[in-house]
Structure formats: C-alpha cells, structure tokens
N, C-alpha and C positions, 0 to 999 in steps of 0.2 A: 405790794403790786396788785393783790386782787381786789384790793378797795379802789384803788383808782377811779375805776367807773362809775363807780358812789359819791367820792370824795370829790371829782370833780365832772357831777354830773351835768353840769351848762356849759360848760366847755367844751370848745371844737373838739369833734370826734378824730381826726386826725393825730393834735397834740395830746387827746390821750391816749390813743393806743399807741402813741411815739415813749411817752414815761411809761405805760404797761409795760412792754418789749424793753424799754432801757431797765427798770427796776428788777426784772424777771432776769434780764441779762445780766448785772452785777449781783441777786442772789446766785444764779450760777458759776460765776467767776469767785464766788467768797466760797459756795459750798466746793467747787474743786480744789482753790485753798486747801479745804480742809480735810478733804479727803487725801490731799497728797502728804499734808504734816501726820495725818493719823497713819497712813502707811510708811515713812519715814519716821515715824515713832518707836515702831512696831520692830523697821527693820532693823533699829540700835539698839533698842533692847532683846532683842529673840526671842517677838510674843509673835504668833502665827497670826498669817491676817485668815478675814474672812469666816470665822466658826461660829462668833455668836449670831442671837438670834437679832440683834442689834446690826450688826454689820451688815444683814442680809436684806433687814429692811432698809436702812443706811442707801445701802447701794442701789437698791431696788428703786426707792425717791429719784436718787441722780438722776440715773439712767432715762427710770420714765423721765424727771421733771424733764434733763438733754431732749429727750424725744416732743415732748409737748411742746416747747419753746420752740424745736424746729420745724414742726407741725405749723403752730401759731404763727412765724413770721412767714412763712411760705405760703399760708393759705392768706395771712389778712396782713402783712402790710408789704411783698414781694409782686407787684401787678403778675397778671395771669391767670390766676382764680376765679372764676365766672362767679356772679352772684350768686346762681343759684347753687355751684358748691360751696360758697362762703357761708350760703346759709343751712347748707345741710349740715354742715361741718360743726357751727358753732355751740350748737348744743353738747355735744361731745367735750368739743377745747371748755367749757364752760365747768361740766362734769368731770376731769379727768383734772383742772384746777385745784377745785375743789377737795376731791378724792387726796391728791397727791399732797395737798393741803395738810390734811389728816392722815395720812401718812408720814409727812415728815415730821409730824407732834406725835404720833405714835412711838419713830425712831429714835426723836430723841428724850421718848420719859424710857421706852428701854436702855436708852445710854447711859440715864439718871442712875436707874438701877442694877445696871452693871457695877457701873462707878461706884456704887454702893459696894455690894459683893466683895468688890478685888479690894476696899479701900478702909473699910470700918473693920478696927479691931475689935473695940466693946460692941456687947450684943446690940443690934438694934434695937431690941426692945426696951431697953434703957436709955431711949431716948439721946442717944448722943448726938452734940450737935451739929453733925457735917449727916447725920439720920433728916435732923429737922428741917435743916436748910434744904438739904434734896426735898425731901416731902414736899416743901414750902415752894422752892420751883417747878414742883413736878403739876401742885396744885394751879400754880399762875400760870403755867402754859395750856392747862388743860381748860384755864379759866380763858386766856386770850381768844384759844383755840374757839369756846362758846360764842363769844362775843362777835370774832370775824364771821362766824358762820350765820349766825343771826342777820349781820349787817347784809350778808349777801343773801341771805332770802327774803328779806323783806322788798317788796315789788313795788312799796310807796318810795323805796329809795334808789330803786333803779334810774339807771342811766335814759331819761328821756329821747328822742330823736327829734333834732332840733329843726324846723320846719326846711329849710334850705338843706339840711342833709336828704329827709323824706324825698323833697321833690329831686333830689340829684341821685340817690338811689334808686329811683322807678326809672327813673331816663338811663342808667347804667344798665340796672335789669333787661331792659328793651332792647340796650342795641349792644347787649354782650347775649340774649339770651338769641336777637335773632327778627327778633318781632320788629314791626314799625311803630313808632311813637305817633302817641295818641291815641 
C-alpha cells in the first residue's frame, strides 16, 4: 500500500488514494486477524500475553498503524478537510507511514527471534536449520524493508500531479480557504 503512489503514478489521483485506503484497510483487518489468533494462542496454552519486547512493539504498530489509517481517511478521503489542513497534515501521514513501516519490520525480526529462543533445542551456533531459515527471513525482510524505503525516497518516482488535478486543487484552495478565484 505505500508504493501505490509510485506504482501507479499517472493514474487518477482519486482511484489511488481509493486502493491506498483499501490495501491499508485489509493490511489492518489481516494484522487484527492475527493479533486476536496470537492472544487465543496464548489463552489455550497458559503463556501470558504482553511481556515480550516483541509484543510491545507488535502492539505498538497496530495501534499507531489503527490510529494513522483513521487519521488518513478522515483528513484525505472523508470531505471536510480544508486544503490547507490536508496539506499541513500530509507530511506527517507521509512520515508516520513510513516510521510505522519500520517498525512493523522491526516487530517482526524480534518475533523471528523470539521464535528462536522458545523453539531451538541445539545450539544455535551450530547452525541448525530452523537457525538458518529465521536468519534467512530475517535477512529478506530486512532486505524488502531497504528496497521499499528506497523506492519511496527517490523524488524521480514520485507521484506527479496531473495537470487537471493542479488546476482543480488551486480552485478548491480558493474557495475552501475563502479567497476569490483568480
């Protein structure tokens, strides 16, 4: 969902912030999925929720990602938002994307290493291979994790503004901020 506006940067701005919002919206319906099977996990075996340092960030993602998602639809696709808070705003929802981006790759190479911990009987230093395989995903997410961030800094791949948006955004500006057009 944060490549969207990369991926399809000449497309109406409308139908992408419509699959932003929709993709953002079923990563959060998969991540509460899973937060409710990992605390009905928890509750049939008699592990206590909440103590790792995994869990804390875990929850920490949801929460914000809940909070930025209803940030996002409320300021940019729920009318009512003046432009000029839509564009104060943006930089923020842009940042806090991002952030929470990396943070939920953070939570889950600690989850990697948890799962280690409770689950490897020979040392890990002997290379066992439920060792390798985590190692081996911990490495590709951490590789994805480069890759999206890259894509979303670079400013030759940004989302242009397509000339009939421009001229319909100044006309919004004008007569949501107050002024007369022209």
């Amino acid at each position: 969902a944060l490549l969207v506006y990369r991926v399809f940067r000449h497309e109406a701005k409308r139908s992408t912030k419509a699959l932003h919002a929709l993709l953002h919206g079923l990563a959060l319906l998969i991540a509460l999925v899973g937060i409710v099977a990992v605390f009905e996990s928890h509750r049939t075996k008699g592990i206590p929720d909440m103590y790792s340092l995994h869990s804390w960030c875990g929850m920490a993602a949801f929460v914000l990602y809940l909070l930025q998602w209803l940030l996002g639809c409320g300021f940019f696709l729920l009318p009512g938002a003046s432009f000029s808070l839509r564009s104060r705003y943006k930089p923020q929802h842009v940042f806090f994307g991002i952030a929470l981006f990396a943070l939920s790759i953070a939570a889950c190479l600690l989850g990697i290493t948890e799962m280690l911990l409770f689950n490897i009987s020979d040392p890990y230093s002997h290379f066992v291979p439920e060792g390798v395989l985590a190692n081996t995903l911990g490495v590709l997410l951490v590789a994805f994790g480069l890759v999206v961030g890259y894509v979303l800094t670079r400013d030759d791949w940004k989302r242009p503004p397509l000339a009939e948006e421009l001229a319909l955004s100044m006309d919004f500006k004008t007569l949501t901020e107050g002024e007369s057009p022209g």
